[in-house]
C-alpha positions in Angstrom: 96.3 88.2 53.5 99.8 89.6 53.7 103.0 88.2 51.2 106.6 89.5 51.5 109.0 89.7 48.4 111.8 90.5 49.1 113.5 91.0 45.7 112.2 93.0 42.2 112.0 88.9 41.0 109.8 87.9 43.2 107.2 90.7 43.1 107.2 90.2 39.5 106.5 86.5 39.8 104.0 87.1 42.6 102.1 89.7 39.8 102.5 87.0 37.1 100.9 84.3 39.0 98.1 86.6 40.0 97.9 87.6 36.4 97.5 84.1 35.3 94.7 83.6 37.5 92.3 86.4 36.9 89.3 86.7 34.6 87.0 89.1 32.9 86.4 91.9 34.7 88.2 92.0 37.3 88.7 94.9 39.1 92.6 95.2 40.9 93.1 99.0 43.6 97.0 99.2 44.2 97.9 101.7 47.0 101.1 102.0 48.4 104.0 105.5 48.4 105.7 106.7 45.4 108.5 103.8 44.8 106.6 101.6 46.7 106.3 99.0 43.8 103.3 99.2 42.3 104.2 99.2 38.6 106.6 96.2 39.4 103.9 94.5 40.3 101.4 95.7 37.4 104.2 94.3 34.9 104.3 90.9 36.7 100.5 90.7 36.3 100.5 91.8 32.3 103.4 88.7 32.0 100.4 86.9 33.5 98.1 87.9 31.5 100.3 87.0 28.2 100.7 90.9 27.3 104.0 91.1 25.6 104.2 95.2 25.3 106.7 96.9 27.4 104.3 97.7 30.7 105.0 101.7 32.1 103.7 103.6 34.6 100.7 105.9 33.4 101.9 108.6 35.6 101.3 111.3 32.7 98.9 109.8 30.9 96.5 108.5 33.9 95.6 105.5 31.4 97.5 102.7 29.3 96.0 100.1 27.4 97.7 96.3 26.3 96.0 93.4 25.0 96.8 89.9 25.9 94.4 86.9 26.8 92.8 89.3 28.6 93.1 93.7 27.6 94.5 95.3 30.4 93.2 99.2 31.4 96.0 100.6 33.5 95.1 103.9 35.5 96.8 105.6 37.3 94.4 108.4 39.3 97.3 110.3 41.2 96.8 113.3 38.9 92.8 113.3 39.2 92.8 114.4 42.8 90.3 117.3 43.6 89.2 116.7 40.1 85.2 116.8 39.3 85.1 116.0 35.4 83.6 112.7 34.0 87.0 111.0 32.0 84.3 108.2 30.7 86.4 105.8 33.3 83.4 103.7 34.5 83.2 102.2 30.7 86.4 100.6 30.8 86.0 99.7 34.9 83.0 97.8 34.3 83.8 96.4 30.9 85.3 92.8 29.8 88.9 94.2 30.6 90.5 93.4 33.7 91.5 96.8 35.0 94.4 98.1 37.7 94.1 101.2 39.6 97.1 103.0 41.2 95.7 105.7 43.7 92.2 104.7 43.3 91.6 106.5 46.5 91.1 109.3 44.0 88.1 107.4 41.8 86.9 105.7 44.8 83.0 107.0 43.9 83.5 105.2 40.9 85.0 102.1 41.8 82.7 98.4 41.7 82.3 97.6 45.5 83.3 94.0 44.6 87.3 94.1 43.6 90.8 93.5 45.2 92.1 95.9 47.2 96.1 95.3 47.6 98.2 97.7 49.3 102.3 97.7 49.0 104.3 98.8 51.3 107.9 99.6 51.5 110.5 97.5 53.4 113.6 98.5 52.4 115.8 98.0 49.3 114.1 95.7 47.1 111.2 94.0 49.9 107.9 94.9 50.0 105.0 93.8 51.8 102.3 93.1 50.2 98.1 93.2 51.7 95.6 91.4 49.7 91.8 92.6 50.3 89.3 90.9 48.7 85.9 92.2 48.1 83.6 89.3 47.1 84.1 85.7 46.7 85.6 85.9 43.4 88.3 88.1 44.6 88.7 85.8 48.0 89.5 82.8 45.4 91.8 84.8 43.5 93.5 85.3 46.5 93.5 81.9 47.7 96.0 80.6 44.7 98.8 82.7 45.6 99.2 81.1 48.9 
């Protein structure tokens, strides 16, 4: 499924209803170039999720961490590339928390096989495009709301 926003507003609203709709344990992949959006979006979902901390990228810290009505594990794998350590990752991945990856090419050994794969591409100024994968009927219902 594929959803254009072509403003910062609506990519945040399109995160917050998608935040408002997910459950335990859900797993979220965000792909998509450098600028392309995908902490935009990941602070549109923590609205969703009633997190009221100021959401940032975890560029340098490759993890953040908010609670809400549901915690929220933010990674961001960009810096783990090539890297062969065990970070303890798969605790939090498969845990209660609904976890968002950014560059979770990098972790894909690790990653649950059923999850939502979106990639975000850019448009130009402030559109996007937006490709929703689902993996596994929970993740195909999820997606189904925000049409």
């Amino acid at each position: 499924m594929e959803i254009i926003c072509d403003s910062v507003e609506q990519t945040m609203e399109l995160g917050k209803k998608l935040g408002e709709n997910l459950t335990r344990g859900m797993v979220l992949t965000l792909n998509g170039d450098l600028g392309a959006g995908k902490t935009t979006f990941t602070k549109g979902i923590a609205k969703g999720l009633g997190i009221e901390k100021v959401v940032s990228s975890p560029t340098f810290t490759i993890l953040k961490q908010y609670q809400g009505r549901l915690n929220l594990n933010h990674f961001d794998a960009y810096r783990l590339e090539g890297q062969d350590i065990d970070l303890g990752f798969e605790d939090l991945i498969y845990s209660d928390d609904v976890s968002i990856i950014e560059w979770s090419g990098f972790i894909e050994e690790i990653l649950p096989e059923q999850r939502l794969d979106i990639a975000i591409e850019y448009l130009g100024d402030n559109s996007r495009r937006f490709n929703f994968n689902p993996r596994g009927q929970k993740y195909l219902e999820l997606v189904e709301v925000l049409i």
